[in-house]
C-alpha positions in Angstrom: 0.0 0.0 0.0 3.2 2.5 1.0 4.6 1.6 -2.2 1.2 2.3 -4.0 1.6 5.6 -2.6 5.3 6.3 -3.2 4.6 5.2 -7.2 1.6 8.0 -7.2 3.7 10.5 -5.7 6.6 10.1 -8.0 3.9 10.0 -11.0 2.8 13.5 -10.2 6.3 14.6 -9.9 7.1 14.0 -13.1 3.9 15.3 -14.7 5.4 19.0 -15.4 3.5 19.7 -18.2 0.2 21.5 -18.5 -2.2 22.1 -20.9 -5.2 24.3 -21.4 -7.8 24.3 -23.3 -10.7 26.7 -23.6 -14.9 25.9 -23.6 -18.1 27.4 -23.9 -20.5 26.7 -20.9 -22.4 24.1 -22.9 -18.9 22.4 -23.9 -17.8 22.9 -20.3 -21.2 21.3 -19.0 -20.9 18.2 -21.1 -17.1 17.4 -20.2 -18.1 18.0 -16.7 -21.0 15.7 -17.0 -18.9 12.9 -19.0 -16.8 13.0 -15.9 -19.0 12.9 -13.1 -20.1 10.0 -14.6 -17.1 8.7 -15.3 -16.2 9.4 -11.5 -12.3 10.6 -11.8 -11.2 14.0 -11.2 -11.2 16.4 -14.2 -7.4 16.0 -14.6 -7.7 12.6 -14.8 -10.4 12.5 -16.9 -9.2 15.0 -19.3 -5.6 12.8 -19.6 -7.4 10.0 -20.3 -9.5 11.6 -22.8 -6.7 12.9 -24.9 -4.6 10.1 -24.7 -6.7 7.2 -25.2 -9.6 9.4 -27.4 -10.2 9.2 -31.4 -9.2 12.6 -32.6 -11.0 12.8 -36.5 -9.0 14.8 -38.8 -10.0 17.4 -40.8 -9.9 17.7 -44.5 -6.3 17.3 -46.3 -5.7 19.8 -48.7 -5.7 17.1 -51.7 -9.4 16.1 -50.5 -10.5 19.6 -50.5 -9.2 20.5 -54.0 -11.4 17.3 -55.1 -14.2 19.1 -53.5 -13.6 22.4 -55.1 -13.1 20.7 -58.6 -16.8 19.2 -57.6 -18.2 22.7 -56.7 -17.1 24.1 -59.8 -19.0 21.0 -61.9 -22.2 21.8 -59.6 -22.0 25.5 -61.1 -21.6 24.2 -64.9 -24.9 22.0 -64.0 -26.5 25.5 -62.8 -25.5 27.7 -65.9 -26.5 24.3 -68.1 -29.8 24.5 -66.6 -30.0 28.1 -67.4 -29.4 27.2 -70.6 -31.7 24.7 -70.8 -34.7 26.5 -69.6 -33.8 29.3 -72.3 -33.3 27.3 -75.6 -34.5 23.8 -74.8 -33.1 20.7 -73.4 -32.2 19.2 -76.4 -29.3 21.9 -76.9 -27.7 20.8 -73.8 -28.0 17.4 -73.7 -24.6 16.6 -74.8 -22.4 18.5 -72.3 -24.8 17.0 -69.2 -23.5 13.6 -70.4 -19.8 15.0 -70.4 -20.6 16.8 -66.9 -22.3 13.6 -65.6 -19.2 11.7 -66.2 -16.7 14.2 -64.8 -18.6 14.0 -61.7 -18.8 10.3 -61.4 -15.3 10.3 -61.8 -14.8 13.0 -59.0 -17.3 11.8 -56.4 -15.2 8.2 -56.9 -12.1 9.8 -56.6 -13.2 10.9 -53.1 -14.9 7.3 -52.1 -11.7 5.9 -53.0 -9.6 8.5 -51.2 -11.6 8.2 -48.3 -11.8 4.3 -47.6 -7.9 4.2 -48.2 -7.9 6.6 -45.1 
């Protein structure tokens, strides 16, 4: 039991480190509810957290390029429509089957992307 105690102390000694982190009172009111629940101090609760936690990662730069390129084919589809509604579907029939394939292409360029992650 000493030795339990002797470990713990030497443990905090060597935790020289802090970090802060600031919340909004809802944010702040769920992490404090998380760790009542949990029943460990906040320190603890917050190391555990950020050590043992899933962190998701935000968009590479590649993935968001993709995304642009497949903005940019949503706003051909809107000035094709525009089109459309002035002279007739027929005369813009031809480059929505272009478009349409472009986009397949892009939106399986992400899926792919995406499950390799």
């Amino acid at each position: 039991m000493e030795k339990d105690k002797q470990q713990s102390r030497q443990t905090r000694r060597n935790k020289v480190r802090v970090v802060s982190a600031r919340f909004t009172d809802i944010e702040y009111q769920a992490v404090e509810k998380r760790r009542k629940d949990a029943g460990v101090s906040l320190s603890r609760f917050v190391h555990s957290v950020l050590l043992t936690g899933k962190v998701v990662q935000r968009i590479s730069k590649a993935d968001a390029d993709v995304l642009r390129k497949l903005a940019g084919e949503a706003n051909n589809i809107n000035q094709l429509a525009h089109k459309a509604n002035a002279g007739g579907f027929a005369g813009v029939a031809a480059e929505l089957m272009m478009l349409k394939k472009k986009i397949v292409q892009i939106i399986k360029q992400l899926s792919d992307d995406w499950k390799n992650k």
